[in-house]
N, C-alpha and C positions, 0 to 999 in steps of 0.2 A: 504494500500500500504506500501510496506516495504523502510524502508529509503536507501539511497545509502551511501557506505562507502565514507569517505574524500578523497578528489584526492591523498591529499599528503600519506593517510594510501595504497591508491593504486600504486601510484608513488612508495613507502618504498620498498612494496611486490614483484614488476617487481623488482627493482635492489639488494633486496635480493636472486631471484632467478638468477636472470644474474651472479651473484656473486657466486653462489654454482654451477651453468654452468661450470661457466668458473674455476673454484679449480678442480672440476673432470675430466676437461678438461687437464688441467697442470697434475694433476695427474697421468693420461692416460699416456701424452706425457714422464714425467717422467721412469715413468714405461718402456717405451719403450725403453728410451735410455740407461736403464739400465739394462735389462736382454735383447736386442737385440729386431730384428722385425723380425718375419716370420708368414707363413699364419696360423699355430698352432696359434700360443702365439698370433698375432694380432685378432681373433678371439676369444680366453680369454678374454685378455683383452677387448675387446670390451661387453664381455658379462658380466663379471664382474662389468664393468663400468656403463653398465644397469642397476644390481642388486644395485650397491652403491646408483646410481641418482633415482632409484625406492624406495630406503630407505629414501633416502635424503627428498623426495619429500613427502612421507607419516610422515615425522616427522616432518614436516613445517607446511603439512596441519591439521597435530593431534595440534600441539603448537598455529596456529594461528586460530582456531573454536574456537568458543564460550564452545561445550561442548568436547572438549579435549579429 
């Protein structure tokens, strides 16, 4: 049977991610108030926001695996 990680390594990992949430989220909203909102550019940006949080995410999960 394989052991379970420590709460607190698991606690660390939930508010690391809540934390990279919430920067692309500001980031988003940023961006918006800054070249304006419409159905174009809210749709960019929205997809772009995808691909950042899809980067973000695969570089968290490459950093925190055992084999990297």
């Amino acid at each position: 049977m394989t052991p379970s990680p420590a709460l607190a390594a698991v606690f660390g990992d939930v508010l690391l991610c809540l934390g990279a949430g919430l920067m692309l989220g500001a980031l988003r909203d940023a961006a918006g108030l800054a070249l304006g909102d419409g159905r174009g550019r809210c749709f960019c940006w929205d997809v772009l926001t995808f691909i950042l949080a899809a980067f973000v995410l695969c570089g968290f999960a490459a950093g925190a695996s055992g084999s990297g």
